[in-house]
N, C-alpha and C positions, 0 to 999 in steps of 0.2 A: 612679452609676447605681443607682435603689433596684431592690428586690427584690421581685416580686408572686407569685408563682409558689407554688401553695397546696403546694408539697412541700418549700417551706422553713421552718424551726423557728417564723419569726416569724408564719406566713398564720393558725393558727388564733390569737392575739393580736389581730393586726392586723382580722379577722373582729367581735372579741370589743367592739371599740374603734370599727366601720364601724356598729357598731348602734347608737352613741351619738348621741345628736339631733343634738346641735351640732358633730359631726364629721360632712365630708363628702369627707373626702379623708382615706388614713392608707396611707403607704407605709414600708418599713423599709430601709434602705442597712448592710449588715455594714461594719464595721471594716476598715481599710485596712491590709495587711501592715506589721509595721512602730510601731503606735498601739492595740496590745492593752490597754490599760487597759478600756474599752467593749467590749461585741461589736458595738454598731450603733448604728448613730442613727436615731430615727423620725421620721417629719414628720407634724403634724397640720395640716389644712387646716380651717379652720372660714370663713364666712362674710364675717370680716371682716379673719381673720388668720390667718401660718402659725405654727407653734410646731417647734423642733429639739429634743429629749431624746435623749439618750443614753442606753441602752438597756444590761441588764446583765441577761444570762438566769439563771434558777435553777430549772437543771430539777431537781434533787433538793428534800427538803422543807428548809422553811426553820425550823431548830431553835433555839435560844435563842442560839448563839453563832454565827452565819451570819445569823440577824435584826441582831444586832448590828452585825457588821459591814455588812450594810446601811447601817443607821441610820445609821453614820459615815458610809460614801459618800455616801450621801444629805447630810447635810449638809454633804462639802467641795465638792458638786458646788453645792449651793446660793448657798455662800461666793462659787461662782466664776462664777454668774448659767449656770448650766447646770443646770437642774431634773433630778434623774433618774428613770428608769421602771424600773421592774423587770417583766420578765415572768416569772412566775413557775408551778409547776405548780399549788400550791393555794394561797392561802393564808388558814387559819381565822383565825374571827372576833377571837382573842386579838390574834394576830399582824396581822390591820388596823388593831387599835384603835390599835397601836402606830406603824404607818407614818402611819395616821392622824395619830395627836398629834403625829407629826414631820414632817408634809408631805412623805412621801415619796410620788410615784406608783407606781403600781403594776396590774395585770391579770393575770388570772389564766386559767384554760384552763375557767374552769365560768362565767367572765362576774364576779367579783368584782372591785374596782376601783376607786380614788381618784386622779380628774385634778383637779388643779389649775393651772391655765394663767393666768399671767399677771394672776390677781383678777379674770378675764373669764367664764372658762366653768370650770367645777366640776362633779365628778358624784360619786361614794361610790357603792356598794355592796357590805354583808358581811353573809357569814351565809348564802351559796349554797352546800349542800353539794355533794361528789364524787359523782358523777355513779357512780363506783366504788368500792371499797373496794380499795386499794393496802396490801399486805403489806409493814409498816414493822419486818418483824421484824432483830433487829442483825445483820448479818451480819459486821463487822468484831471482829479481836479484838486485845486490846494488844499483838499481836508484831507483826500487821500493820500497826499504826499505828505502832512501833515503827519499823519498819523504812521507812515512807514519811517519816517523818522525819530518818532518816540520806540518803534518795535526795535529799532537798531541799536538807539540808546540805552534802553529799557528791554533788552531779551523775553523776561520775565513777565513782563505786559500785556502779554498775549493769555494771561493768565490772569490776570486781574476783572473784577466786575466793570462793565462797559462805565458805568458812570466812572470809575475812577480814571478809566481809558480816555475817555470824552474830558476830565476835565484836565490830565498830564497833556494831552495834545493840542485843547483850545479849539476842538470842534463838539458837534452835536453828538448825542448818543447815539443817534440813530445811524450816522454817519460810522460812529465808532464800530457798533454791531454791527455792519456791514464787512467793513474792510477785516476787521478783526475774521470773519467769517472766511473770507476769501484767501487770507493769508494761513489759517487753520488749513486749509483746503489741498494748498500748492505746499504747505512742507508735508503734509501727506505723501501727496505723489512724491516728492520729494525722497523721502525716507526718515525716519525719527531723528537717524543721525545730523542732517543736512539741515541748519536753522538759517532763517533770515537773515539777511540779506545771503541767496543766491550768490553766484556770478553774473546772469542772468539781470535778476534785482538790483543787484548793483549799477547798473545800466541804465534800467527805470528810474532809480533815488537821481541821478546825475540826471539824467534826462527830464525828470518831475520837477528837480530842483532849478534849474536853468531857463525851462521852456514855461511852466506853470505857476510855479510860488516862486520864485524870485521877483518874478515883475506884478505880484500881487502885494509883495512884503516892501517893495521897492515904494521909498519915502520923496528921493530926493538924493541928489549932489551939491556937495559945499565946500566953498574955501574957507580955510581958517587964517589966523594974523601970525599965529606958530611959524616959527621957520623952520621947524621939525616935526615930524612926525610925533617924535617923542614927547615932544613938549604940551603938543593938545590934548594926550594920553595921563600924562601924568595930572592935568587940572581937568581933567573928565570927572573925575570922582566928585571931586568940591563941587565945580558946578552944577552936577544933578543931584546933589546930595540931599536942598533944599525944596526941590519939585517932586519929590513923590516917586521919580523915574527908576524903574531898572535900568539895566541895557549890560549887553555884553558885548565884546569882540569877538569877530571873525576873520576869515581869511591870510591874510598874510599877517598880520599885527600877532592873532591869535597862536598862529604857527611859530611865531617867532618867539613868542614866550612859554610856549612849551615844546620846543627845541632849539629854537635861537640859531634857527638853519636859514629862514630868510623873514624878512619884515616887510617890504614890498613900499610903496609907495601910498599906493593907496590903503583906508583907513576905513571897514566896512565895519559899522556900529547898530545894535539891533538893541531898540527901544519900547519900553511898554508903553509909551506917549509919543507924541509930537505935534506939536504946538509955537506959535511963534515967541510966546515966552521962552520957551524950551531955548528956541533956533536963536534968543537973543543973548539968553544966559552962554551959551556955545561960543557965543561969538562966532556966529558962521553968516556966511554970504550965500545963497545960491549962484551955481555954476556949473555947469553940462560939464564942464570937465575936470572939476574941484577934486578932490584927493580924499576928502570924506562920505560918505556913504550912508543914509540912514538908513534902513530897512526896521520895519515894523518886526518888534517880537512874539513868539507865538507858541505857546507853554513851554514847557521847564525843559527840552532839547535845548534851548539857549540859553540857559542858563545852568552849563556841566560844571566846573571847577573854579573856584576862587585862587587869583596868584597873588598874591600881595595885596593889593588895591583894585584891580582886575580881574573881572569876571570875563572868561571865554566859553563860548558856544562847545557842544558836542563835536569830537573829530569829526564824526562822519560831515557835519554841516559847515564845519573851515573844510574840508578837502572838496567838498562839491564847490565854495564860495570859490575854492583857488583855481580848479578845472573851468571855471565859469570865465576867471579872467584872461586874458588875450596876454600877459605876459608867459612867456616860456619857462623863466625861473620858478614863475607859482606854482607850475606844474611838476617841476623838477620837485618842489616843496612835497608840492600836496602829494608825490608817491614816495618822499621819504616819509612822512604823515601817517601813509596808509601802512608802510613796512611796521615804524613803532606802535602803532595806535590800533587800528584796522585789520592787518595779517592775521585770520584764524591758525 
């Protein structure tokens, strides 16, 4: 049954889409309990044909690491002969140019918009401003992102007495009793059914992850005398074995060992220390553009599973690391990542 009713998410979209020449029909059908990957599918009717897209709302803005993951969807939907739409609240001219280059559809709430149907009917356009000025001030801060990434890890945690919460995440109680309270709050409205991370949430985690705790967790870049990747991984363990140090992998290193789909270049390493002893035992050099990565660790979401010799982070925190970087393959990774690991 689609949905027409202008006091659903999709009417002003669907509005934005009924003004386009060559559309004369556009109706939206939400997602069937059950097949949450999509929220919706839309139909477009045009004169001589229908078109189905699957539909993936984003109502918050779309920042460098939630573009990205776009992008990836956008191309497995592609792969799989199901074009995708994004309906989204804004999005600037940067961030079209970019859906642009990748063919991904898209519409926006101020008439912005790139359909491409079938090499039959086409339309662009960018560069419409907000109608408003929306206060994008941060309002997230590293405990609280902190701590939505143990609820992701840990489901169950949200049920736990806060000190146990405060010290699985490596913030304060009070902190903990907070978030924990507000995340109580929104699976409410939510529905009992409908646990953490959202669609919605998911959004937040990438966007908390990227813009907030990353560059809080962020240690430092390094070269190593390795002429592989492999090679500094493999004597990572000896090395810190005698300093006391945790540390896991992430990102692409992490992806690669628990699916061996890509390894990437770079080598993002998350540490309970760091110190120049550390950085000397490593054998690492500082360099802005070094291939190693330290990032500070920060409770036990970084430290999910043992592979041999190798500890890696929680999926959700390698699929944020890989949406975080500016390779395309990462991204390709990180949503085969989310299909095994992630997919409710």
């Amino acid at each position: 049954m689609t949905t027409a009713l202008t006091s659903h998410p999709a009417a002003p979209f669907l509005d934005q889409l009924k003004a386009v020449p060559f559309i004369q029909r556009a109706s939206f059908a939400p997602t069937r309990k059950g097949n949450e990957r999509f929220d919706g599918t839309l139909t477009l009717r045009t004169e001589q044909s229908t078109f189905k897209l699957p539909v993936e709302f984003k109502r918050s803005y779309l920042d460098r690491a939630s573009t990205h993951a776009v992008l990836a969807v956008g191309a497995a939907s592609r792969r799989a002969s199901h074009p995708l739409i994004v309906f989204a609240r804004y999005v600037p001219r940067p961030t079209g140019e970019l859906l642009v280059a990748a063919d991904v559809n898209f519409v926006d709430l101020v008439g912005n918009m790139h359909l491409s149907l079938d090499n039959k009917y086409a339309r662009t356009v960018l560069g419409r401003p907000e109608s408003q000025k929306h206060d994008r001030k941060r309002t997230l801060t590293a405990a609280q992102v902190q701590l939505m990434f143990l609820f992701v890890a840990e489901p169950d945690a949200l049920k736990w007495p806060v000190r146990q919460i405060a010290s699985r995440a490596g913030v304060s109680k009070s902190k903990a009793a907070e978030v924990r309270e507000q995340l109580d709050a929104l699976q409410a409205r939510a529905g009992k059914e409908r646990q953490w991370p959202t669609r919605e949430g998911q959004d937040v985690l990438l966007r908390g992850y990227a813009e907030v705790l990353r560059p809080k967790l962020f240690l430092g870049r390094f070269r190593s005398p390795d002429k592989k990747p492999e090679d500094f991984l493999t004597r990572l363990p000896a090395d810190l074995a005698q300093t006391g140090t945790r540390f896991s992998l992430t990102g692409g290193p992490a992806a690669g060992l628990l699916q061996h789909f890509y390894h990437g270049s770079e080598i993002p390493v998350f540490l309970t220390q760091w110190n120049p002893e550390i950085q000397k035992r490593l054998r690492l050099l500082q360099d802005r553009q070094g291939p190693v990565m330290a990032l500070r660790a920060f409770g036990e979401p970084v430290f999910w599973r043992t592979i041999g010799s190798l500890i890696v982070a929680h999926p959700w925190l390698i699929y944020a690391e890989l949406m975080y970087s500016e390779d395309a393959r990462a991204h390709e990774a990180a949503e085969e990542l989310r299909r095994e690991f992630l997919q409710k």
